[in-house]
Residue, then its C-alpha position, 0 to 999 in steps of 0.5 A: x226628535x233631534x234630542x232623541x237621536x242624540x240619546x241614541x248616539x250616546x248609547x250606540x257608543x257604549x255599546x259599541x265599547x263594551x262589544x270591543x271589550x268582550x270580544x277582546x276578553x274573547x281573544x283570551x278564553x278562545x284557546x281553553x274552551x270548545x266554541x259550544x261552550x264559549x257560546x253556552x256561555x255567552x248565553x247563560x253567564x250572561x243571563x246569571x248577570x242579568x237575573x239579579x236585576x231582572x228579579x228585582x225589577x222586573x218579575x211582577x210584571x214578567x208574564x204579561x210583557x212576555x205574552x206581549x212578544x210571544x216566545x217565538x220571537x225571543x226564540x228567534x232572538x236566542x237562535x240567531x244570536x247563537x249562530x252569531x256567536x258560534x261562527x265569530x267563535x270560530x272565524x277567531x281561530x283562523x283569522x286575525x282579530x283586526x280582519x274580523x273585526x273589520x269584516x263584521x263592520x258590513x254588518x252595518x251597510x247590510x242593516x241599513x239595507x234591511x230597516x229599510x226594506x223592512x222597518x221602512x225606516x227612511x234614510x238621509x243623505x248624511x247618513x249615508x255619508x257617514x256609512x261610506x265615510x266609516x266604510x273608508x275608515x276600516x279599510x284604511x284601518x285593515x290595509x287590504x291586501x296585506x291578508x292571505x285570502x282564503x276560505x276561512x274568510x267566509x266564516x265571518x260573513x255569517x255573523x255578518x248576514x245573522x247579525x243584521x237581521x238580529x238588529x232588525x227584529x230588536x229594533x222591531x221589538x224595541x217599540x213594543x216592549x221594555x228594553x230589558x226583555x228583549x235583551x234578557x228572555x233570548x239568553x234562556x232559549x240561546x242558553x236551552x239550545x247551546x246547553x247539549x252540545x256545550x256538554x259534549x265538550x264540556x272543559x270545567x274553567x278554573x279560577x282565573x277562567x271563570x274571573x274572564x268569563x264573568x267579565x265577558x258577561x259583564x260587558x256582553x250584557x252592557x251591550x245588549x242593554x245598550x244597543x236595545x237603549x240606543x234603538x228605542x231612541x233612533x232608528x237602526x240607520x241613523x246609529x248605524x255610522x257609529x258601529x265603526x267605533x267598535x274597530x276603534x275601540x277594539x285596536x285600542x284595547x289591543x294595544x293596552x292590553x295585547x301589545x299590538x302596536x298602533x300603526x299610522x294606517x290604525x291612527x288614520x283610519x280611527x281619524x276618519x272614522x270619529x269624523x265620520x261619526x261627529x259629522x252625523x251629530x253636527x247634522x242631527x244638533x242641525x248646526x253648520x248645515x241646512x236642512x237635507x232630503x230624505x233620500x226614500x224608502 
């Protein structure tokens, strides 16, 4: 069990990374492309990336894990995953990346909460220690107070809310079927959904565009992979404390890349929550600590 949850952990990490690396490749792609199109992308792109391997392995036995899951539910990944998209897309050209980046994060609390009142998963208190340390990490990180406060600060919430339920019905999904279905059969449905009013604005990418897309896509299937791995090893609440990596992740590679300088308050925060996340794995080898509670359901 304990070996599980640190499989777990390993892939939550790359996970985390990858997501840090598309939505840094985000930041460039924002200005060229109508948010419809960007989230046609997201979709489709990514389901060109992922065909190869699909077609290779995975097309003999296609039909009958797809019954097994029923089109709904891939249809309710795809949609999810769309408003997801759309409104992060948006939250992009009003607020700035870090602040995003940072709000996203309750993402993880709200999971928590909702694998167990739904999965009935059951939570520990290291875990719970982790989720606040990780908590304090960000706000360290984002310094509150020092953004205006205004409507657009709203806009993220709603990937916040979709998001976790998104997690939720993966990992529901992830004990039933083959990792890769439930990341590859909702890019079709966001793809079919997104497609007509991708149209409406439709802005045909040039070369160098088409290279940043590619490798959106690139890191967005890593991540979906990834994530879908890392739940068919741990339950949602055990990999939760390491979702604040992605903040980490993510000032990092504004610094490389974007010249964003990182500050004492960036260094502090990124700190707390890498000590936050070895804290859960000393817990989860058993070493240095006794046994805990479970805290409930």
């Amino acid at each position: 069990m304990q070996s599980s949850t640190l499989k777990g952990i390993f892939w939550i990490v790359i996970c985390m990374f990858a997501a840090a690396c598309a939505d840094g490749t985000m930041k460039n792609l924002r200005d060229e492309f109508h948010p419809f199109q960007l989230s046609f992308f997201r979709g489709f792109v990514v389901f060109l990336v992922l065909l190869v391997p699909w077609f290779l392995y995975r097309r003999k036995t296609a039909e009958r894990e797809f019954e097994k899951v029923g089109a709904k539910n891939y249809i309710l990944l795809g949609g999810l995953k769309l408003v997801s998209s759309f409104s992060y897309i948006i939250a992009l050209n009003y607020l700035p990346l870090p602040v995003i980046g940072a709000i996203i994060l309750v993402t993880t609390p709200l999971s928590m909460f909702l694998a167990v009142l739904i999965l009935k998963e059951t939570l520990k208190l290291h875990q719970i220690v982790g989720v606040v340390g990780g908590l304090l990490g960000v706000l360290v990180v984002i310094k509150p107070g020092f953004v205006e406060v205004t409507p657009y600060i709203m806009i993220p919430f709603i990937t916040v809310v979709v998001d976790a339920f998104y997690k939720v019905v993966v990992k529901s999904l992830s004990v039933k079927v083959r990792i890769f279905d439930v990341a590859f059969y909702p890019l079709i449905f966001m793809s079919i959904i997104s497609l007509p009013f991708a149209m409406m604005h439709w802005e045909m990418p040039s070369l160098d565009q088409a290279i940043l897309v590619i490798g959106f896509a690139s890191c967005i299937s890593i991540y979906l992979l990834a994530m879908v791995k890392a739940y068919s090893y741990a339950d949602l609440s055990a990999l939760a404390p390491f979702d604040f990596l992605y903040l980490l992740f993510l000032s990092i590679i504004a610094y490389l890349f974007y010249d964003e300088l990182i500050d004492i308050w960036t260094a502090l925060g990124g700190l707390i929550i890498v000590m936050s996340g070895w804290y859960i794995i000393c817990k989860e080898k058993g070493k240095h600590v006794p046994q805990e509670a479970d805290i409930g359901h």
